[in-house]
Structures are given as structure tokens and as C-alpha cells.
C-alpha positions as CSV (number, residue, x, y, z in Angstrom):
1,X,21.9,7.3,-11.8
2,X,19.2,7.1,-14.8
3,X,21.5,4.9,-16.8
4,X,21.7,2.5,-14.3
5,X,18.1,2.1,-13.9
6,X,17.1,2.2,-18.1
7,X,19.8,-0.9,-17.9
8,X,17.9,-2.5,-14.7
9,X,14.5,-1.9,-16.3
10,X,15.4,-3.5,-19.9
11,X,17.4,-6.7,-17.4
12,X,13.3,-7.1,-15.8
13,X,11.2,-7.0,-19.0
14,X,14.3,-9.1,-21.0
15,X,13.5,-11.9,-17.7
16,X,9.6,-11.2,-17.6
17,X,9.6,-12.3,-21.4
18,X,11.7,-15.3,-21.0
19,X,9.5,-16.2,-17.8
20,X,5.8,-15.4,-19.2
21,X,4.2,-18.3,-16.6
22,X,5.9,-16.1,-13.5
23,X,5.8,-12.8,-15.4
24,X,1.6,-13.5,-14.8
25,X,1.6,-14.7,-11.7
26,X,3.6,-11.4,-10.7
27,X,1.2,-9.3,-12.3
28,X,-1.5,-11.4,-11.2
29,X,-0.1,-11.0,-7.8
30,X,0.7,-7.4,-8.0
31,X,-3.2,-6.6,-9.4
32,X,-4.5,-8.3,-6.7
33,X,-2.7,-6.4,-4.0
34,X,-3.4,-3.2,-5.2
35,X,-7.2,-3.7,-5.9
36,X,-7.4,-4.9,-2.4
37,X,-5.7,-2.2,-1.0
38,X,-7.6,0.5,-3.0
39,X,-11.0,-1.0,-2.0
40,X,-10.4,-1.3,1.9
41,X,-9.2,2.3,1.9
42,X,-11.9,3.3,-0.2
43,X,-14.5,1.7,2.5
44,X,-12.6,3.0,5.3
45,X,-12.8,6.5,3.9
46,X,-15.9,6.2,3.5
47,X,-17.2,4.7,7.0
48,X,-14.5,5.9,9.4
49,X,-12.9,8.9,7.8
50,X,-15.5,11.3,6.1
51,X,-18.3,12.8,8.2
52,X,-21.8,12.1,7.5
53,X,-23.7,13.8,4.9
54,X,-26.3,15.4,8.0
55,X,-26.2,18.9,9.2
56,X,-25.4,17.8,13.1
57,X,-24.0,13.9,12.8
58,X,-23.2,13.7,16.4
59,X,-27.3,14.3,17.1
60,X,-27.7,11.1,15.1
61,X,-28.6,7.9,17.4
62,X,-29.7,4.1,17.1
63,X,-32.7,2.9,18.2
64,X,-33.7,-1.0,18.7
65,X,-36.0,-3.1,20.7
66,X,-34.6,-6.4,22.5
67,X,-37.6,-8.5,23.5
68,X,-35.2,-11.0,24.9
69,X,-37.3,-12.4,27.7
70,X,-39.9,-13.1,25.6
71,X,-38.8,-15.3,22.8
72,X,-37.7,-12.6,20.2
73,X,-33.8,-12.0,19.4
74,X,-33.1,-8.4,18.4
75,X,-31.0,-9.1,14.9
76,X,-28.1,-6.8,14.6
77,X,-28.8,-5.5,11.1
78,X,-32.3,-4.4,11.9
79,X,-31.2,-0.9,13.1
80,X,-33.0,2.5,12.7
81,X,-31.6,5.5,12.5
82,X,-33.3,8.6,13.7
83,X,-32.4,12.4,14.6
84,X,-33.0,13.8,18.0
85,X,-35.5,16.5,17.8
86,X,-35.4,18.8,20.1
């Protein structure tokens, strides 16, 4: 089983060196796909999958104004986050 594969991996790197434009572009490609990968699994840990750092998250809420009749549009990013006191 190992032989077969020491042969199969020496066939690659013998074709990757006769091919350096696509041995790049494989690598390239290959970099790319795992960076991407590792970073949106990173930020999805670190939104969706970890709890908050607060001693009761779920007592956690949003609070906003929307002074829509008047004029003023509530803009999404201006959010403040408070705990509920009891």
C-alpha cells in the first residue's frame, strides 16, 4: 500500500516541476481555498458558535430608536447593547 503511494507522490512532484506555471496556479489555488475556509470558520465560531463572554447572555437585549415619521432613518449599525437589570 505505502509503495504504491511513495511511487504516486514522486509521479506528482516529477509533473509539478515539469509544469511550474500550473504547479503555481495549483498551489495558488489550493492557499486560497484553505485560507478562506479557515477564516469563515473562524468568524462563525466566533459569532454563532461560542457563547458570549457575559455572565447571563440570554439577559442581553438591543435597544434602538426609529423616528421614522419624522424624517430620521434608524441605521442598522447604530445598535446598543445593554443588560436587563432587574
Amino acid at each position: 500500500m505505502f509503495p504504491q503511494a511513495v511511487q504516486d507522490t514522486r509521479y506528482a512532484v516529477r509533473t509539478f516541476f515539469r509544469n511550474r506555471g500550473f504547479a503555481a496556479v495549483s498551489l495558488l489555488t489550493l492557499a486560497l481555498g484553505i485560507g478562506a475556509t479557515t477564516s469563515i470558520f473562524s468568524l462563525i465560531d466566533a459569532v454563532l458558535l461560542r457563547p458570549l463572554p457575559y455572565r447571563q447572555p440570554e439577559r442581553l437585549v438591543a435597544i434602538f430608536e426609529d423616528f421614522g415619521p419624522i424624517g430620521f432613518v434608524h441605521k442598522p449599525g447604530a445598535i446598543v447593547v445593554s443588560p436587563i437589570f432587574p
